[in-house]
N, C-alpha and C positions, 0 to 999 in steps of 0.2 A: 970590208971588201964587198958590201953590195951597191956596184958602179953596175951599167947595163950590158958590159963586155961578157958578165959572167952568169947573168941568164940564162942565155939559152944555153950554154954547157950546161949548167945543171938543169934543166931542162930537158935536152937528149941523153944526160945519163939517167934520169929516173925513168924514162920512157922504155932506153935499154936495160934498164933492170926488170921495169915489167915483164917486158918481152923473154927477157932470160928467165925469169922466172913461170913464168907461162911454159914457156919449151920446155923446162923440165921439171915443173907438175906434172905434165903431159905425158911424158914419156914414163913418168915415176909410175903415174896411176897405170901405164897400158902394161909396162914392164909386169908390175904385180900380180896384175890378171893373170898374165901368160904363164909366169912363172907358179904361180896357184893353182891353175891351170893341169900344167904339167905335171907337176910335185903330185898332184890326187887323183890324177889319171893313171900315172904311172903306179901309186900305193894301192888301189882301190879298180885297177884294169877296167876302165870306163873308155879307154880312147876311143877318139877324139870328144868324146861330149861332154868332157868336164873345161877340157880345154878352151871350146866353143864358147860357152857357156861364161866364166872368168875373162874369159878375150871379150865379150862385147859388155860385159860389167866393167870392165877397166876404161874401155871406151868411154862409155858412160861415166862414167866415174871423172874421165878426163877432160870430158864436156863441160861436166857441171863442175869442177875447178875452174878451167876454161872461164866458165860466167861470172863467176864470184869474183875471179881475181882481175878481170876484164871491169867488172863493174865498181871493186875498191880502188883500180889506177884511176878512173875518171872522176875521183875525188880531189 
């Protein structure tokens, strides 16, 4: 079944997998932060500077996922 009709579907779905998978790395890494965050703020009565702190490591974190997985799709 490789005729040219069926290219670009699988074409647009691998692109929507990237994409899916991008939005939730993303969310995966920011989620952990927070919840990391939280959890040792809450154990260790630091609030909010643990929270802070976790929250823009997950950021980061979701960035540089973000590039790796950004830069494996355009293989």
């Amino acid at each position: 079944m490789k005729n040219g009709k069926n290219r670009p579907r699988g074409a647009a779905m691998r692109a929507f997998s990237l994409c899916s998978e991008l939005a939730v790395s993303a969310a995966a890494c920011v989620f952990l932060g927070v919840f990391l965050g939280k959890t040792l703020d809450r154990l260790l009565d630091t609030s909010p500077w643990l929270l802070l702190v976790f929250s823009l490591m997950g950021a980061a974190a979701a960035l540089r996922t973000l590039f790796v997985l950004a830069k494996k799709g355009m293989r």
